[in-house]
C-alpha atoms as one frame of an Amber mdcrd trajectory, in Angstrom:
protein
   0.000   0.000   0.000   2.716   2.227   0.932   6.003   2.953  -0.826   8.970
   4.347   0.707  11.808   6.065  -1.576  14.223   9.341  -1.731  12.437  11.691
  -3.840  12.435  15.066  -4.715  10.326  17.343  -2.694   8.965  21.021  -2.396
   8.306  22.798  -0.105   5.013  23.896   1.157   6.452  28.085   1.427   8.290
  27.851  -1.529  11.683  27.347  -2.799  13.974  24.893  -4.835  13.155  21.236
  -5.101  15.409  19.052  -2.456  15.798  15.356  -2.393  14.339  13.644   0.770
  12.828   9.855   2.115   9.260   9.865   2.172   6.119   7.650   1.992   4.021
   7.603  -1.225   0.322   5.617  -1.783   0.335   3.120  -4.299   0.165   3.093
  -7.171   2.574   5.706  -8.178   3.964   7.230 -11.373   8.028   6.360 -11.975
   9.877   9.792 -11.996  13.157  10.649 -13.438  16.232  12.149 -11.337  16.682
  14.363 -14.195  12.914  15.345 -14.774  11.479  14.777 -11.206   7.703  15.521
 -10.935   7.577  19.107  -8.655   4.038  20.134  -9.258   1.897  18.676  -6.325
  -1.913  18.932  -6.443  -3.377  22.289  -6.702  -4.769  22.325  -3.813  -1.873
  22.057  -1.807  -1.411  25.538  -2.223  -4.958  27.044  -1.705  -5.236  29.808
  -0.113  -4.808  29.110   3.490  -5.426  31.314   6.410  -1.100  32.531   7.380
  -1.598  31.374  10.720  -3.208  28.507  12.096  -5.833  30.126  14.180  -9.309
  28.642  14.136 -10.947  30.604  16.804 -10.521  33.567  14.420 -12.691  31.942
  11.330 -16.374  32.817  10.388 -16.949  28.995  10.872 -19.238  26.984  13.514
 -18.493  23.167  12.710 -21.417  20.996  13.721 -20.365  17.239  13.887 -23.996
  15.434  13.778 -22.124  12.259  13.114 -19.405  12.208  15.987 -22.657  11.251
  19.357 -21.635  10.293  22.908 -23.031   7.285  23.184 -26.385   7.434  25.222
 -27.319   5.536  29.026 -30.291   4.119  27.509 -28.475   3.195  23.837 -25.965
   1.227  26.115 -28.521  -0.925  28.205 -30.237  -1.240  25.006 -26.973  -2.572
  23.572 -26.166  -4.782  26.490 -29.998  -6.360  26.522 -29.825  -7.303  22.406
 -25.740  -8.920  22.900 -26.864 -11.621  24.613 -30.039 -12.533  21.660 -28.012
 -11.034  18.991 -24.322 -11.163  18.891 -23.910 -14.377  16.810 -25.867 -12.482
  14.295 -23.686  -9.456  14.635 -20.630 -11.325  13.903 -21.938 -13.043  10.880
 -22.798  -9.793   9.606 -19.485  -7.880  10.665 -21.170  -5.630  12.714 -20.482
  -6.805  16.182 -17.238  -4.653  16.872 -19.424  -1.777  15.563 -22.217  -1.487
  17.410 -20.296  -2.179  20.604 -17.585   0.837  19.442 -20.598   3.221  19.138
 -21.197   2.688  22.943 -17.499   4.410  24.124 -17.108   7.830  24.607 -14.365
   9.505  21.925 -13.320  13.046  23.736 -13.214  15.288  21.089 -10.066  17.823
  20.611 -10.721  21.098  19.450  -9.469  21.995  16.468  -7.487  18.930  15.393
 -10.193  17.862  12.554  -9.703  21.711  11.354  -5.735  21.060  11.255  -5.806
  17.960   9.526  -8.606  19.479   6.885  -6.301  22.083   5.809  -3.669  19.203
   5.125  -6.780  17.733   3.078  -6.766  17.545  -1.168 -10.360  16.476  -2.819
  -7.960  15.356  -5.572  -6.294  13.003  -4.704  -8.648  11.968  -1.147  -5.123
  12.137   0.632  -3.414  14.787   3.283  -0.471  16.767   1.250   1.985  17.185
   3.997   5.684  18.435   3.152   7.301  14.906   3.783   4.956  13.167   1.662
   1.324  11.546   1.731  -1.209  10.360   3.468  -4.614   9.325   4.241  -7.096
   7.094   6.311  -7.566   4.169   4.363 -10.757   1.518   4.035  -8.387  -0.846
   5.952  -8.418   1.830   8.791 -12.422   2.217   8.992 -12.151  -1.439   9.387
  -9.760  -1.794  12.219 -10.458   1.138  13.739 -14.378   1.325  13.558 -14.994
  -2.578  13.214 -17.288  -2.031  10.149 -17.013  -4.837   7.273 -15.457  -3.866
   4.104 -17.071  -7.027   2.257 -20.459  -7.651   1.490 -23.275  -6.555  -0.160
 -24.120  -2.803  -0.842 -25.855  -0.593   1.315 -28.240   0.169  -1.816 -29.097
  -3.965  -2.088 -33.259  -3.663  -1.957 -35.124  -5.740   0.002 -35.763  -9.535
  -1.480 -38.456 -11.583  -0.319 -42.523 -10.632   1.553 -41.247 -11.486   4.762
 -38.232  -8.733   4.641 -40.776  -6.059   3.226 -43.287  -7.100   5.549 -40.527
  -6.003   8.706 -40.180  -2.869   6.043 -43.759  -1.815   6.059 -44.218  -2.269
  10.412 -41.023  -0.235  10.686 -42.434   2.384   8.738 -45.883   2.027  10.122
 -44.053   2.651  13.834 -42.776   6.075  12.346 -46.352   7.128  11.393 -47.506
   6.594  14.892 -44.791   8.525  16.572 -46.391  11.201  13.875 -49.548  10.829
  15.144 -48.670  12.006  18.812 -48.040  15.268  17.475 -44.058  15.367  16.784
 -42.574  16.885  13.796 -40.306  14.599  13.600 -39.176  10.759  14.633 -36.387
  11.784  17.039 -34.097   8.655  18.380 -35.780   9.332  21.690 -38.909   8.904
  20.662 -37.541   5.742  19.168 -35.985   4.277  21.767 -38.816   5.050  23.839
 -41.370   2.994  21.590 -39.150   0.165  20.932 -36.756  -0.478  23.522 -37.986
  -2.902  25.728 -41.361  -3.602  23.959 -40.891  -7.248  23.551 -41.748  -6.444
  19.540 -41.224  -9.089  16.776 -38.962  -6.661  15.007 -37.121  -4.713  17.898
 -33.984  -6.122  16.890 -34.227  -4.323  13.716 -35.486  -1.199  15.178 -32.620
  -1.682  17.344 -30.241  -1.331  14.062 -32.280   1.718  12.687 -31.337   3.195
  15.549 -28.058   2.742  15.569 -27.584   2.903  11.732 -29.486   6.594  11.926
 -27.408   7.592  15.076 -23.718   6.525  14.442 -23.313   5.388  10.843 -25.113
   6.456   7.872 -26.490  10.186   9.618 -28.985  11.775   8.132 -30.224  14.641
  10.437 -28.694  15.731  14.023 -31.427  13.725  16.076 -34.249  11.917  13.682
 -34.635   7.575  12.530 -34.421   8.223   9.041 -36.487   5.329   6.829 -33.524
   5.374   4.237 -31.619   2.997   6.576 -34.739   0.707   7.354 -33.635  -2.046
   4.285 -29.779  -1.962   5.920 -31.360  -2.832   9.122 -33.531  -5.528   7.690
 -30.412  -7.027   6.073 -28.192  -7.050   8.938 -30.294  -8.422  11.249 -30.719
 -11.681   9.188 -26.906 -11.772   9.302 -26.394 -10.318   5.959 -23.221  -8.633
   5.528 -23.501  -5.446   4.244 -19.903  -3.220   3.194 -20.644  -0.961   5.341
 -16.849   0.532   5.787 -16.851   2.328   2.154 -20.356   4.225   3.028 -18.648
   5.517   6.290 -14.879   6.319   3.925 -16.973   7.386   1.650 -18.776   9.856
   3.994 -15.357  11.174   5.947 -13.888  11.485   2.775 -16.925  13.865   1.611
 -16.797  16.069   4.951 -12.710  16.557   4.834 -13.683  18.094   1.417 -16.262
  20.141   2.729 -14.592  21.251   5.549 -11.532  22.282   3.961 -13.817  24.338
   1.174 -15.244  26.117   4.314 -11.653  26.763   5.854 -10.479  28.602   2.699
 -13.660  30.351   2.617 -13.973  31.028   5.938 -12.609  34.678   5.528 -15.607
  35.836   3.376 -18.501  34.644   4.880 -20.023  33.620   8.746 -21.698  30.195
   8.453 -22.252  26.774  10.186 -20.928  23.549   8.592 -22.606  20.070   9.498
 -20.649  17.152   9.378 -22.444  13.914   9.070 -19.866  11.504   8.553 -18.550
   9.165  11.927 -15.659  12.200  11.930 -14.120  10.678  15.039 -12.703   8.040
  13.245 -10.139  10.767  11.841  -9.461  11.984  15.390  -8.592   8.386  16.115
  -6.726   7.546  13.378  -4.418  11.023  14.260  -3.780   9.203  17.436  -2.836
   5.945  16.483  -0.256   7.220  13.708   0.990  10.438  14.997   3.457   9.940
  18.038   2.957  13.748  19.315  -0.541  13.637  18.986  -1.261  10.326  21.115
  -2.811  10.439  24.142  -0.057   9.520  26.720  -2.412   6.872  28.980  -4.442
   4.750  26.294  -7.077   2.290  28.187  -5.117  -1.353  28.142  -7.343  -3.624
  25.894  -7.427  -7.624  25.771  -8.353  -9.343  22.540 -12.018  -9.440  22.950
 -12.652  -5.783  23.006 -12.674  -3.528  19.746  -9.674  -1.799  19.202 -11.738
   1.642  19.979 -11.825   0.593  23.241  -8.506   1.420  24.011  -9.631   5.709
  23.227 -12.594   5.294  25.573 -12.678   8.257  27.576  -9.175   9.189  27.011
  -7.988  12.800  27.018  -6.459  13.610  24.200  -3.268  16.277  23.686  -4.115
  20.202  23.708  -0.984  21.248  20.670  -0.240  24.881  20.781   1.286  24.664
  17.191  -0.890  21.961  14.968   0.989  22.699  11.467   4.963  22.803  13.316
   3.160  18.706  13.953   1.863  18.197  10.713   4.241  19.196   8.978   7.536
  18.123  10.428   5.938  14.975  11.907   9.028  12.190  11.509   7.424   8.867
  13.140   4.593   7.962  11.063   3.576   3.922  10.760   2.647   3.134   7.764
   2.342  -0.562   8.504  -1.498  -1.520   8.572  -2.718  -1.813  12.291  -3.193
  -5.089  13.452  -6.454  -6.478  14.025  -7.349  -7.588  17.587  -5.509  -4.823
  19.290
């Protein structure tokens, strides 16, 4: 996946080419020593606030997709395991659901420092000693979603499966009916949870589909995820990992657009995508941005586990980091730790 070589660099203020070891993505394109290749991506140099100083930008980032998990989402959790979690594990969802129960301490401003690193391109951060990115392997270690299976488009196959369909939508209509604008995932939780229903187990997944993965809206079940449930909770493996790639990789864009807008204009950006998988991923492969007590994990747990709760680093200077960062893994995690 990764290549390592001396290569010719720039850098990011200016200046003559100099030859340097770095890290490239595969595949790459074979460069001459006479002729190397000095034009990076174009947005590498967009135009950038001088300073990195993201209390002075015209920009409120909303982050519907990164929740602390809820009291009642984690008894729900721990009543279904027992019923459910051989199903879970056929569809590849086990490690998932169980991740979306820890508590990820967000640090402010790191997303906005790795953003400005970020090129729609090329999907990769541009730093000066090379690039790099969160990969699908990453989302699968890191967030314990499946990167095999069927798409989260299949359709429903079968009376029975559209049957569940109809009596999940049919439970939305009479949340409606009590007056609410909207299905909110209290409400939700509150008719389900508990009920001793046929199909709990897949309002269970709704829930935590419309909540953690695949986010529609800041607080609402939205029906669009009703046919994933459905399919998981059969066993059905469903890819979810390049939905939520996908979905990061969409909000890094976004959020970088705002950044270099941010000068011209006061407005609020909302994220849907499970962003704290790029907080994590900072941790695990830069050493100065790593928490310094990680939670001690056995090989049961998720590998999330280990950032439950963990306070992360306050850095005075995020770019100096970013940008002269020398330990960087590029190894693929391992599994099971």
């Amino acid at each position: 996946m990764v290549e390592e070589r001396e290569e010719h660099m720039v850098s990011p203020t200016g200046g003559n080419p100099f030859r340097k070891k770095a890290y490239f993505l595969k595949p790459t394109l074979p460069s001459s020593i006479d002729e190397p290749p000095f034009e990076l991506p174009r947005c590498f140099s967009s135009s950038l606030p001088t300073h990195f100083k993201p209390k002075s930008w015209h920009l409120n980032v909303e982050f519907y997709g990164w929740r602390s998990s809820q009291e009642k989402w984690k008894t729900w959790v721990d009543q279904m395991a027992p019923v459910h979690h051989e199903k879970w594990k056929e569809a590849g969802i086990y490690e998932a659901i169980i991740s979306s129960t820890y508590e990820i301490r967000k640090v402010a401003n790191l997303g906005d420092g790795f953003a400005e690193k970020w090129c729609s391109e090329t999907n990769t951060f541009i730093f000066p000693w090379g690039e790099a990115t969160i990969t699908l392997e990453d989302v699968m270690v890191l967030g314990g979603f499946s990167a095999l299976g069927a798409s989260v488009l299949s359709p429903l196959q079968g009376k029975q499966m559209k049957e569940v369909e109809e009596k999940l939508i049919e439970g939305q209509k009479e949340i409606y009916s009590s007056g609410t604008r909207e299905v909110t995932t209290n409400l939700w939780v509150k008719k389900f949870m508990n009920s001793g229903n046929e199909f709990e187990h897949e309002a269970f997944l709704a829930f935590w589909l419309s909540r953690y993965v695949l986010v529609g809206s800041r607080n609402s079940i939205q029906n669009s995820v009703f046919s994933v449930a459905i399919h998981l909770a059969k066993g059905t493996r469903i890819a979810l990992a390049p939905a939520v790639l996908a979905s990061i990789y969409k909000d890094l864009s976004l959020l970088k657009k705002a950044i270099v807008g941010s000068k011209e204009l006061d407005f609020t950006l909302k994220l849907k995508s499970p962003f704290h998988l790029v907080q994590v991923w900072a941790w695990e492969r830069f050493s100065e941005l790593k928490p310094e007590n990680p939670n001690p994990i056995n090989s049961s747990e998720p590998r999330m586990a280990r950032w439950d709760k963990v306070k992360g680093v306050r850095v005075e200077n995020l770019r100096r980091v970013l940008d002269s960062a020398r330990e960087f893994p590029v190894a693929p995690l391992c599994l099971g730790h």
